[in-house]
C-alpha positions as CSV (number, residue, x, y, z in Angstrom):
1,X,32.6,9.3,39.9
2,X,29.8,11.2,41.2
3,X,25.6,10.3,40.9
4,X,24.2,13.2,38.4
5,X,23.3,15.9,41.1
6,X,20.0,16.2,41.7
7,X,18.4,19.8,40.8
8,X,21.6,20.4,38.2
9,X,19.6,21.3,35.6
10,X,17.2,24.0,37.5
11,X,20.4,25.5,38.6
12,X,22.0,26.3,36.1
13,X,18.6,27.6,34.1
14,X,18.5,30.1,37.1
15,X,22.2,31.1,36.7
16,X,22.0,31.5,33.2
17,X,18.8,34.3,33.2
18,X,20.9,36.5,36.0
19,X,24.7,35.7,35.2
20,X,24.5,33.9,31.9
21,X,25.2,35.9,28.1
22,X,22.5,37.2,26.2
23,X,23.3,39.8,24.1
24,X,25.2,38.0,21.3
25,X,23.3,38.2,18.1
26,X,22.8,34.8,17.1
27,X,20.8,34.7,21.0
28,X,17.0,35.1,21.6
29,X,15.9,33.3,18.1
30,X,14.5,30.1,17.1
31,X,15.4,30.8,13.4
32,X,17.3,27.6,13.3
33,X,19.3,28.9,9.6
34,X,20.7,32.0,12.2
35,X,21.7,29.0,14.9
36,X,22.9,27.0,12.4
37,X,25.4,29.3,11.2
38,X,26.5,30.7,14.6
39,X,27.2,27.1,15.7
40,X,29.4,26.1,12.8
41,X,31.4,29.4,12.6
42,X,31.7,29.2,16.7
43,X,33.4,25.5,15.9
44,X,37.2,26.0,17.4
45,X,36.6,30.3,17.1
46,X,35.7,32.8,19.2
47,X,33.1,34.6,19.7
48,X,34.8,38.4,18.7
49,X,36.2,36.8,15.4
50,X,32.7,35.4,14.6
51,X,30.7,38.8,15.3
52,X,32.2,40.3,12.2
53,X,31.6,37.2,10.0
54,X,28.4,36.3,11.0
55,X,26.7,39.9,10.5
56,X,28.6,39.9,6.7
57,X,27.2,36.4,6.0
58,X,23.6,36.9,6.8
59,X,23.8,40.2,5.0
60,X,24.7,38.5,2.1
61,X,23.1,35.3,2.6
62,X,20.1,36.1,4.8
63,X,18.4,32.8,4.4
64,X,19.0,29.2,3.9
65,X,17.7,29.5,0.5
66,X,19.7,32.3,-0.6
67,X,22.5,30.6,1.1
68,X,22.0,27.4,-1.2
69,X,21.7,29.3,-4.4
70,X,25.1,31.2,-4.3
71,X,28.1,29.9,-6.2
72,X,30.6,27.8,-4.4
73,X,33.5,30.5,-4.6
74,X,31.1,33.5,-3.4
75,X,30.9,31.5,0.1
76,X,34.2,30.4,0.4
77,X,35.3,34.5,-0.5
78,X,32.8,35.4,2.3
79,X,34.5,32.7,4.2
80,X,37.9,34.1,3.6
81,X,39.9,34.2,7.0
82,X,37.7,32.5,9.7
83,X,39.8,29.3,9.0
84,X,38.8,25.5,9.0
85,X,37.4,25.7,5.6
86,X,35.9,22.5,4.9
87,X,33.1,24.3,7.6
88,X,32.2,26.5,4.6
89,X,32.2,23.8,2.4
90,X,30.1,21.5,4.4
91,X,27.9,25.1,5.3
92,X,27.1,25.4,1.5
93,X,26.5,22.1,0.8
94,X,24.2,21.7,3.8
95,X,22.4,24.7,2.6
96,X,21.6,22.8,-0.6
97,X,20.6,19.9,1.0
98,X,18.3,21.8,3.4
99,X,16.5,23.1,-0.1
100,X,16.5,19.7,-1.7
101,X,15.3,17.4,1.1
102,X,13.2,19.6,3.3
103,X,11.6,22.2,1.3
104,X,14.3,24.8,2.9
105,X,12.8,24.3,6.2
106,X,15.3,22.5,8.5
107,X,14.1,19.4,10.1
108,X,13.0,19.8,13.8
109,X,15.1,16.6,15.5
110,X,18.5,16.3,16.6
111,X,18.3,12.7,14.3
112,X,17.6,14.1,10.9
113,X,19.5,17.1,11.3
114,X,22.4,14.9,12.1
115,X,21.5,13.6,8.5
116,X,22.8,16.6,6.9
117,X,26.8,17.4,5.8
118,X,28.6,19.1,8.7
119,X,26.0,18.5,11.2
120,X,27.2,16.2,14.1
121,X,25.7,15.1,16.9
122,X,26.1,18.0,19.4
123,X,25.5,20.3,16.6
124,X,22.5,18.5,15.5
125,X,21.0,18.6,19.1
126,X,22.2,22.9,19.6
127,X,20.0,23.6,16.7
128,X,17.3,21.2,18.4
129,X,17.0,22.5,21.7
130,X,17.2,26.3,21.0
131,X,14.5,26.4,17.6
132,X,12.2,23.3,18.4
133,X,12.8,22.7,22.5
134,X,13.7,19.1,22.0
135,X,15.3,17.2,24.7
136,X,18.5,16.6,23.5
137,X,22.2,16.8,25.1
138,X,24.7,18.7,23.6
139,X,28.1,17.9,24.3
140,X,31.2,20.4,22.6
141,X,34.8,20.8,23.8
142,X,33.1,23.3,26.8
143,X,30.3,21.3,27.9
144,X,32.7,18.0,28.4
145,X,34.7,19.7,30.5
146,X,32.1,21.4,32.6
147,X,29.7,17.5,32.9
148,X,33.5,15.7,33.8
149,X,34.1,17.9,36.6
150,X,31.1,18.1,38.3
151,X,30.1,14.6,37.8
152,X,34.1,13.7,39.0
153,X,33.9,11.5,35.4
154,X,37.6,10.8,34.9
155,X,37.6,8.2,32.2
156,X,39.9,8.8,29.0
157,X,37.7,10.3,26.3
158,X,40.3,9.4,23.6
159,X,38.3,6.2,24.3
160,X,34.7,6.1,22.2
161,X,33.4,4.0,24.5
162,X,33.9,6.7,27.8
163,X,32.9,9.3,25.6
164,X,29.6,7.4,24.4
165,X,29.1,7.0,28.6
166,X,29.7,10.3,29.0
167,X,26.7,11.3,26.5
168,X,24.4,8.9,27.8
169,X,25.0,10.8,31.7
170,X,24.3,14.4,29.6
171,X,21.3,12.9,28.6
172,X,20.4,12.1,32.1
173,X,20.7,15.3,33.7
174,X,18.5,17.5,30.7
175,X,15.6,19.5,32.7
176,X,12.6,18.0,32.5
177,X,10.4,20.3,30.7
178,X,11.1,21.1,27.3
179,X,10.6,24.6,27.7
180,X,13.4,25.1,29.6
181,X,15.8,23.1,27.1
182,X,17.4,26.9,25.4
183,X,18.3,28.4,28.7
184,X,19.9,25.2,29.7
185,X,21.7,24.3,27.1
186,X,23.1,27.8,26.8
187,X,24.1,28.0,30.2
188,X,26.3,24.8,29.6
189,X,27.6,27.0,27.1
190,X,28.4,30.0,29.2
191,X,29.6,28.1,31.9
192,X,32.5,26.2,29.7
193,X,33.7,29.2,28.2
194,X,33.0,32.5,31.4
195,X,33.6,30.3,34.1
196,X,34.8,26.9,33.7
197,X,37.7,27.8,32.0
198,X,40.4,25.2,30.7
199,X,43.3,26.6,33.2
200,X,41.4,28.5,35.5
201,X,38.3,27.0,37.3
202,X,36.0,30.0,39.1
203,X,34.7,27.9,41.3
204,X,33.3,31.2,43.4
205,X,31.1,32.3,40.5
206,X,29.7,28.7,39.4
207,X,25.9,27.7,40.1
208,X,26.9,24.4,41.0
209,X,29.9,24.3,42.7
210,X,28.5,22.4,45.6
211,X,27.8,19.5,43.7
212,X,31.5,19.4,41.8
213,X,33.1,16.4,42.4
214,X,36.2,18.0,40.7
215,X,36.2,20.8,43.5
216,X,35.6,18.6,46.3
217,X,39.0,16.9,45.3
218,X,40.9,19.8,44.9
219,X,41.7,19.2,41.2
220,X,38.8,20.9,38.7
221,X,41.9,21.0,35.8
222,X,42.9,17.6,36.0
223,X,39.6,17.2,34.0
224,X,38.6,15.8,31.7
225,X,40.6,13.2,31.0
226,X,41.9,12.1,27.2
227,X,44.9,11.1,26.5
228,X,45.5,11.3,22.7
229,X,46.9,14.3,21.5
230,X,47.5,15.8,18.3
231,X,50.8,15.0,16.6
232,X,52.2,18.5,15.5
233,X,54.0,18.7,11.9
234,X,55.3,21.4,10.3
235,X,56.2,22.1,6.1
236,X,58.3,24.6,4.3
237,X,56.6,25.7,1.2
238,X,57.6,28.2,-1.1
239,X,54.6,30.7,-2.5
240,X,55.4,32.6,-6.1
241,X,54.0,36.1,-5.8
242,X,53.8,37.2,-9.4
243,X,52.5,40.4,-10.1
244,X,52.3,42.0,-13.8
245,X,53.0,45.3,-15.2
246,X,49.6,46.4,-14.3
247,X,49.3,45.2,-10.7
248,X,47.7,42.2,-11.1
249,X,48.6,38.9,-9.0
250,X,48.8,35.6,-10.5
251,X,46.1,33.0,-8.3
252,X,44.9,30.2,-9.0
253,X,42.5,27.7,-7.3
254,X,43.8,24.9,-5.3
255,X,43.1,20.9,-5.6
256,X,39.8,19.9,-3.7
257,X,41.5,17.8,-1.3
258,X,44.8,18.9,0.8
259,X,46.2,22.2,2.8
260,X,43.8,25.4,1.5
261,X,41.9,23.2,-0.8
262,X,39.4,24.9,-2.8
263,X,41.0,28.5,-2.0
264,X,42.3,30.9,-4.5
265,X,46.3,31.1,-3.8
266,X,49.3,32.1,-5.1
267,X,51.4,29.3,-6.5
268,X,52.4,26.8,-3.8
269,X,55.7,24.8,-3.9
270,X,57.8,22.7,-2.1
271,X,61.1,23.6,-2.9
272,X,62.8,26.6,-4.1
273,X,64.3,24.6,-7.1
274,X,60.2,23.8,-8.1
275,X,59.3,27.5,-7.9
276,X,62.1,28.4,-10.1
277,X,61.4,26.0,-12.7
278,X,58.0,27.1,-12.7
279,X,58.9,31.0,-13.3
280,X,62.7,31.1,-14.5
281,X,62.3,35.3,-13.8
282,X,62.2,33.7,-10.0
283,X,66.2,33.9,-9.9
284,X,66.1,37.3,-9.9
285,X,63.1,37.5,-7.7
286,X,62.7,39.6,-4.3
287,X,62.6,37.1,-1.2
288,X,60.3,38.2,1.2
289,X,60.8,37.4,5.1
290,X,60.0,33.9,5.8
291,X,57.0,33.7,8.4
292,X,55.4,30.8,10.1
293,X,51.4,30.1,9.9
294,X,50.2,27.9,12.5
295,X,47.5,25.2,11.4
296,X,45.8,22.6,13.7
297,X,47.9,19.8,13.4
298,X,50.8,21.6,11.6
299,X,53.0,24.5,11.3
300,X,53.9,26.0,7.9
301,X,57.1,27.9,7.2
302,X,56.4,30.1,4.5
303,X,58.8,31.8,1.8
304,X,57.5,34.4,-0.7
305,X,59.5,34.8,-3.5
306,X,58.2,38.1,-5.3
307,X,58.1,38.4,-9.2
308,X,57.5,41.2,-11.8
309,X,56.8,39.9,-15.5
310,X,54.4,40.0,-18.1
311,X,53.4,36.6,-18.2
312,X,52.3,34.4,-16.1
313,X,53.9,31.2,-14.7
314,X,53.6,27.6,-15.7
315,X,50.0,25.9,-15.5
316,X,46.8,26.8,-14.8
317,X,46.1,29.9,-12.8
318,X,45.3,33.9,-14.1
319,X,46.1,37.8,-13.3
320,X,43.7,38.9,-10.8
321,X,43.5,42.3,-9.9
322,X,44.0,44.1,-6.9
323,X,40.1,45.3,-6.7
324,X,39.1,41.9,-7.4
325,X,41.3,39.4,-5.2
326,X,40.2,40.5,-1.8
327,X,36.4,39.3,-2.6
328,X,38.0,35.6,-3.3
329,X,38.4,33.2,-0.9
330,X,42.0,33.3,-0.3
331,X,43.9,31.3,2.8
332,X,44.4,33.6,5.7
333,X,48.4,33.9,5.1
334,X,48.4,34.8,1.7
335,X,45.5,37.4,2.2
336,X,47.9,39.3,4.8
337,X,50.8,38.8,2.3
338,X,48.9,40.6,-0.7
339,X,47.3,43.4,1.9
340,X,51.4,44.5,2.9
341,X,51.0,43.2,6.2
342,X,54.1,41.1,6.2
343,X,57.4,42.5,4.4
C-alpha cells in the first residue's frame, strides 16, 4: 500500500471546478434539509431516477418541518417506486426527530447528525462538509473504490477492522482548509461515479492518476477488495388482484416488518392453494403472466391471479379506486401491474 499522496486533496478541488458536475439540483446549497434528502434518495439509485423524485418531494415537502408534519402514508405514496423503503421510513422519522431535538434546524457536526434515524457515518459527514465546512471524510460505495486504488489499499473490507483503517487514511488526506471541504468531497463523488467506474477505470481523464497505486500495477479493478457477497434468494408469491363491479382494487397495507412492509398491496400469498382459500371466485380467475422482480438480496417470481366480485376477500384490506391508488405508496411491481404495463 501506497503513503497518502501528497497534494491529493488540492488536486482533485482543481479538477472538480473544471471537469467535476455542477448542475444537479441538490448542488450549490448549504440547505442541509435539500442535502439531506438528495443523499438518502442517491443511496444505491441514480442520479436520473432521483431528478424526478427529488423535485416532487420538495414540492410537497419543501422543508424539514413540513416534512415532519405529514402522515406516514403521504411520504411513503410520494416514495412510491424509488425502492429501498425503509429510506422513507427512516427520512420521515428523521424529519420528526430533526423538529423534536433541534428546533428543526439540523445539527452542524458529522457526530450528532450521525445521532439521527438513517443517518450513518458517511452520510452524517456529506451533510457536514457541504452545509457547515466541517472536516469530515465521507466514505460511500464510490469514494472506497476511488481511496483503494490510489492508495494501492488491498485489504478485504468485508473485514471491519480494514474498513475502520480505511476511514482513518480518508481522514488523512481531507484538504486542509475548511473552505475547501464541498468541492472536495464532491469531487470524490464525481470521480467514483464519471471516471473511476467499477469495470472501466479512465485513467486518462483522472486528476490523480500519477499518484494511483492501482495504475501503476496495472490492475485499478482488482480494487477494492471484499470478499463477502450477497447470498441471492429468490420466492414465488402469488398476488390476488381483485377488482369490483365499479373498478375498484382490493389493497391493503402490509406488516411493518418483512418484503414491502408498510406499502399498500394487493393480497400477497405463498401458494396458489392460500390465494384460493382466501377468495374461492379465485378458481375461476384470469392468470396473468408470471414476471420476476429483482430485489437486493432476492428475486421474486410473481403470479397475478385476476378476480371480478363484489366483495372483497378474506381479512383486512378495502376497495380502492382507480383515482385514488396511484397516490398510495404501493411496491414498484404491483404499481406497474395495476397501470397495464404487464399482461
Amino acid at each position: 500500500m501506497s503513503r497518502p499522496p501528497e497534494g491529493f486533496a488540492s488536486r482533485v478541488v482543481r479538477w472538480q471546478a473544471s471537469h467535476g458536475r455542477s448542475s444537479l439540483p441538490w448542488q450549490n446549497t448549504r440547505d442541509p434539509y435539500r442535502v439531506w434528502l438528495s443523499e438518502v434518495m442517491l443511496q444505491q439509485t441514480q442520479v436520473s431516477t432521483v431528478l424526478g423524485y427529488y423535485a416532487r418531494f420538495l414540492a410537497r415537502f419543501p422543508d424539514v418541518t413540513a416534512l415532519a408534519a405529514a402522515h406516514t402514508d403521504d411520504v411513503m405514496g410520494l416514495w412510491s417506486g424509488l425502492g429501498y423503503y425503509s429510506r422513507a421510513r427512516h427520512l420521515h422519522r428523521c424529519a420528526q426527530e430533526v423538529v423534536a431535538r433541534f428546533g428543526g434546524r439540523f445539527p452542524e457536526t458529522a457526530a450528532q447528525l450521525q445521532s439521527l434515524p438513517g443517518i450513518g457515518r458517511s452520510t452524517a459527514a456529506a451533510i457536514a462538509a457541504f452545509c457547515f465546512h466541517e472536516r469530515s471524510a465521507i466514505l460511500d460505495g464510490n469514494v472506497k473504490r476511488v481511496l483503494t486504488r490510489v492508495l494501492g489499499y488491498g485489504e478485504d473490507l468485508a473485514m471491519a477492522a480494514n474498513e475502520r483503517r480505511l476511514w482513518e487514511m480518508a481522514e488523512q488526506l481531507l484538504p486542509e482548509q475548511p473552505s475547501d471541504m464541498p468541492a472536495y468531497t464532491q469531487a470524490l463523488m464525481d470521480l467514483g461515479a464519471t471516471v473511476c467506474l467499477p469495470r472501466r477505470a479512465q485513467c486518462e481523464a483522472c486528476p490523480v492518476a500519477g499518484d494511483c497505486a492501482a495504475r501503476r500495477a496495472g490492475e485499478p479493478l482488482a480494487y477494492p477488495v471484499k470478499s463477502r457477497k450477497l447470498q441471492r434468494s429468490s420466492a414465488t408469491l402469488w398476488l390476488l388482484w381483485c377488482v369490483n363491479p365499479q373498478g375498484q382494487v382490493w389493497l391493503l397495507k402490509r406488516p411493518a416488518r418483512g418484503i414491502w412492509a408498510g406499502l399498500f398491496c394487493l393480497p400477497v400469498f405463498e401458494t396458489e392453494a392460500d390465494l384460493v382459500a382466501a377468495c374461492p371466485e379465485a378458481v375461476q380467475g384470469e392468470h396473468g403472466a408470471a414476471f420476476k422482480h429483482v430485489l437486493t438480496h432476492r428475486d421474486l417470481h410473481l403470479h397475478p391471479v385476476r378476480v371480478v366480485t363484489p366483495t372483497g376477500p378474506v381479512g383486512e384490506g378495502r376497495w380502492v379506486g382507480a383515482g385514488d391508488w396511484p397516490a398510495l405508496g404501493l411496491p414498484a411491481p404491483i404499481r406497474s401491474l395495476l397501470a397495464g404495463e404487464r399482461g
